[in-house]
C-alpha positions in Angstrom: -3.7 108.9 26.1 -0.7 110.3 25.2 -0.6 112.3 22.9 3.6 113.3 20.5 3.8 113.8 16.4 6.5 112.3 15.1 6.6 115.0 12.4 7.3 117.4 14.4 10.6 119.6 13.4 12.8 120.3 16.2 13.0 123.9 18.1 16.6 124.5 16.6 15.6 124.4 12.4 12.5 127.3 12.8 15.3 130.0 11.9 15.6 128.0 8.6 11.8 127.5 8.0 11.3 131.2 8.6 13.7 131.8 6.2 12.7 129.7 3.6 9.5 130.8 4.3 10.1 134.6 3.3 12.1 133.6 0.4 9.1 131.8 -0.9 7.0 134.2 -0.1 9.3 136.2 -2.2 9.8 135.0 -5.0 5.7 134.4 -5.7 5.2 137.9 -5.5 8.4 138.8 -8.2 7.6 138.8 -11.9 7.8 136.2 -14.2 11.1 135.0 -15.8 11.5 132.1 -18.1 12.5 130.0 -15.0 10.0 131.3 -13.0 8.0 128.1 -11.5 4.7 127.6 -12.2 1.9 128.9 -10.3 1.1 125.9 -8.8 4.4 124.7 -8.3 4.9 127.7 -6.0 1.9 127.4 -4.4 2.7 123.9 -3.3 6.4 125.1 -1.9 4.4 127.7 -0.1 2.3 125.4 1.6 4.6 122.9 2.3 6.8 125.5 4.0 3.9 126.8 5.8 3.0 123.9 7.1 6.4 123.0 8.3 6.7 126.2 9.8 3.4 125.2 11.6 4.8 122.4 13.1 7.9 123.9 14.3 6.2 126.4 16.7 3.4 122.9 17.3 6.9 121.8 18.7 7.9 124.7 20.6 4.5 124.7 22.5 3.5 127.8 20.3 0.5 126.8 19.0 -2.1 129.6 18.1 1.0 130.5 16.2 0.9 126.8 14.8 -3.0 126.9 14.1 -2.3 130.2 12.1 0.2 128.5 9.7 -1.5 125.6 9.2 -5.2 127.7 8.1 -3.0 128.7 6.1 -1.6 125.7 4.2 -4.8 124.3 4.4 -6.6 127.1 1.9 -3.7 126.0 -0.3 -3.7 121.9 0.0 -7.1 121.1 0.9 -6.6 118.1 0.6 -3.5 117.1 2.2 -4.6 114.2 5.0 -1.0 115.3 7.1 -1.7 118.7 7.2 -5.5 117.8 8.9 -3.5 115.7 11.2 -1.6 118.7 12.5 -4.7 120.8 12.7 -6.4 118.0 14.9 -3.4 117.8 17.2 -3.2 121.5 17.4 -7.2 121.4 18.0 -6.5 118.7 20.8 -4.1 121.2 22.1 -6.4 124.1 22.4 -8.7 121.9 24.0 -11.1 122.2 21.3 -12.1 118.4 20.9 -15.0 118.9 18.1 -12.7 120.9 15.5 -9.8 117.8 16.3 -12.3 115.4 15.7 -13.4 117.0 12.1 -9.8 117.0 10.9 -8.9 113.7 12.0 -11.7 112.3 10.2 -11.1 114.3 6.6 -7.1 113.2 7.0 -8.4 109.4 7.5 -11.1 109.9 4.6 -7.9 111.2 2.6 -5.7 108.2 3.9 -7.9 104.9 4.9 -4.3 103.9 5.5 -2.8 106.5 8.1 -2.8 104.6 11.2 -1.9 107.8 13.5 -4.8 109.7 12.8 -7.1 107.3 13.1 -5.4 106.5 16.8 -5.6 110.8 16.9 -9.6 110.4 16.2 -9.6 107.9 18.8 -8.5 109.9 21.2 -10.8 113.0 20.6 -13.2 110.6 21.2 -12.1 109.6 24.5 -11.9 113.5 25.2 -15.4 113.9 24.5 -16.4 110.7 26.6 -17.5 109.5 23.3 -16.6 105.8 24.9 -17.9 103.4 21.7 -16.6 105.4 18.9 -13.4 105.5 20.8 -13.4 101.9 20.8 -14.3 101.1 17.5 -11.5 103.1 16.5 -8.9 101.9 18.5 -10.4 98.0 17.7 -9.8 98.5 14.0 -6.5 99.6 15.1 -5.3 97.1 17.3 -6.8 94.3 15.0 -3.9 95.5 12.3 -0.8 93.3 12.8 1.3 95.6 10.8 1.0 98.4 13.6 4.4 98.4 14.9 2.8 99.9 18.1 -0.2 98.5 19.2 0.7 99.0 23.2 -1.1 102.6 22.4 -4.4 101.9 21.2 -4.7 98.8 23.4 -3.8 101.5 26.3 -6.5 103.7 24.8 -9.1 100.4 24.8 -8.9 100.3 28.4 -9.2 103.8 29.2 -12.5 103.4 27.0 -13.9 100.7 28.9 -12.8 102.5 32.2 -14.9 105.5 31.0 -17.7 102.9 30.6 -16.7 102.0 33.9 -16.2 98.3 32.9 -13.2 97.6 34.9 -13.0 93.7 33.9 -12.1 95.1 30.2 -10.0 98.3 31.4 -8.0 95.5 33.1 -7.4 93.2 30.3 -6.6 95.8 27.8 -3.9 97.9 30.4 -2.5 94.6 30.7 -2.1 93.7 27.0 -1.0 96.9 26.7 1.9 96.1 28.5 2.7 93.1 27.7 3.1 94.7 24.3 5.2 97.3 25.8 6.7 96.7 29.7 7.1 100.0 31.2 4.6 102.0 29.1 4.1 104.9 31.4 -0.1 105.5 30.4 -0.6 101.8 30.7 0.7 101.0 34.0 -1.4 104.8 35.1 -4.5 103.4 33.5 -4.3 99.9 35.5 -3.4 101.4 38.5 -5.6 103.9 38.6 -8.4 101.0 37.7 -6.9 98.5 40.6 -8.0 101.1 42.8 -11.4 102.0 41.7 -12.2 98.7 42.3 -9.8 98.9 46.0 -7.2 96.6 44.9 -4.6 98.7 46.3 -2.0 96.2 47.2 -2.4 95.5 43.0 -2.1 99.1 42.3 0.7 99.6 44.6 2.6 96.6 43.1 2.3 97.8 39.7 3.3 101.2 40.3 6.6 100.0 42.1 7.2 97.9 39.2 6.7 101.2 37.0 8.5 103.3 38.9 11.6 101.6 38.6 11.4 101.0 35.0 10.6 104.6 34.7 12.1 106.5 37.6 14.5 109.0 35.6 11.3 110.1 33.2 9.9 113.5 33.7 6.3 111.3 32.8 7.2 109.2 36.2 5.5 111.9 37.6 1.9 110.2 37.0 2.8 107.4 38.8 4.1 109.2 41.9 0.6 110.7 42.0 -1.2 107.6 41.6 1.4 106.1 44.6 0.5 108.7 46.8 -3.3 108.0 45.9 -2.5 104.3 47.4 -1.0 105.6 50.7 -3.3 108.0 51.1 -5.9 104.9 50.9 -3.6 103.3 53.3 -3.9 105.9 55.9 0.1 105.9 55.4 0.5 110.0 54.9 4.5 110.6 55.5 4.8 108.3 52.8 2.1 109.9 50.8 4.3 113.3 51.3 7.2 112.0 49.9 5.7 110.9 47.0 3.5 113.9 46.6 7.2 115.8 46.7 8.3 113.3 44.0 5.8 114.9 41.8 6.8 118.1 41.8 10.3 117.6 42.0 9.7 115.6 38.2 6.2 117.6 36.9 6.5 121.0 35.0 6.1 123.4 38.0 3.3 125.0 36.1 1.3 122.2 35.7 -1.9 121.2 37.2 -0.4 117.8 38.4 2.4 119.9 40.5 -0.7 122.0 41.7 -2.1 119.1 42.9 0.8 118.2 44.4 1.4 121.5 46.0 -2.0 121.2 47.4 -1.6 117.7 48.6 1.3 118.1 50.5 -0.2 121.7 52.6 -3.4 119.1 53.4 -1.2 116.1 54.9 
């Protein structure tokens, strides 16, 4: 389930939004002039900048700093549906799954029409192995033909039905998945990872070598290293299980818990 915001503001503009943000900050606590703004005109560039200065630490990896910011906005615009998309994905970063899941729903009761968080609520479903919702959700989604991206809620279908351990479905909807989108890194993770719950390994293994190569110079390759290790493992085949294992951590952040497992793997064979 992957989960990046494309409103996210790059690393290299927070100077700026700090800035601005101090300046607004500012200028609502000077006196009135005649071309002073309104009240509520400088409350709404206060939250706007708040919230963008929100999303730049979101995008720096910062993000109790991020949840601060956007509390904030949000005692401003109550209302905005965005801003309740940021809090849910800043939620789902903290791990805290029930507070995502409020906010998604208030942005999509704000905005019947905003795709994204309804996908978001779909995922803090799955988080919360709530496996129905989660496809009710992602159903309505995929039904829309104006999606420009379906290949991620019909990746987030099969991980559903996997949870409901119907692999038959899990299967079909991987595959749609990428047929929507060849290469899609979750996708070919979710069927492969489904092939062998059922011991279809020579399946998993072919996918994977199809997605490795499509996908070989992308940090997120590192998935599918694991789940190829997985297969030789299965296969009693452990020097090859090594290398892939040492695949992982030469592509996996070094602190993660996939190079952990890695790191572990490799001392065990």
């Amino acid at each position: 389930m992957k989960k990046s915001n494309k409103n996210f503001i790059r690393y290299n503009k927070l100077p700026i939004l700090i800035f601005l943000y101090l300046f607004l900050l500012i200028s609502s606590c000077s006196s009135k002039t005649t071309n002073t703004p309104t009240v509520d005109n400088q409350q709404s560039k206060m939250a706007k900048a708040t919230k963008e200065l929100g999303e730049a630490f979101m995008a720096e990896g910062n993000y109790t700093a991020a949840l601060n910011e956007f509390l904030k906005a949000e005692k401003i615009t109550p209302s905005d549906p965005y801003l309740h998309n940021d809090l849910g994905l800043t939620y789902m970063a903290k791990k805290r799954f029930d507070l995502a899941e409020e906010h998604f729903k208030k942005a999509v009761a704000l905005n019947s029409d905003y795709i994204p968080a309804k996908n978001n609520l779909g995922s803090a479903y799955l988080k919360q192995q709530k496996w129905d919702l989660a496809i009710s959700c992602f159903k309505e989604i995929s039904d829309n033909l104006l999606y420009a991206t379906p290949h991620y809620p019909l990746s987030n279908l099969g991980w559903a039905y996997l949870g409901k351990r119907d692999l038959n479905l899990a299967k079909k909807y991987f595959s749609m998945s990428l047929e929507a989108q060849p290469g899609f890194i979750n996708a070919i993770h979710g069927l492969a990872t489904t092939y062998m719950e059922s011991s279809e390994l020579q399946s998993a293994f072919n996918i994977l070598s199809e997605g490795i190569k499509r996908n070989s110079d992308k940090g997120g390759a590192a998935i599918l290293y694991a789940d190829m290790a997985k297969v030789y493992e299965k296969n009693r085949q452990f020097d090859k299980a090594k290398e892939s294992w040492q695949k992982v951590i030469e592509l996996a952040p070094s602190q993660s818990p996939l190079a952990e497992e890695a790191n572990q793997k490799i001392n065990q064979l």
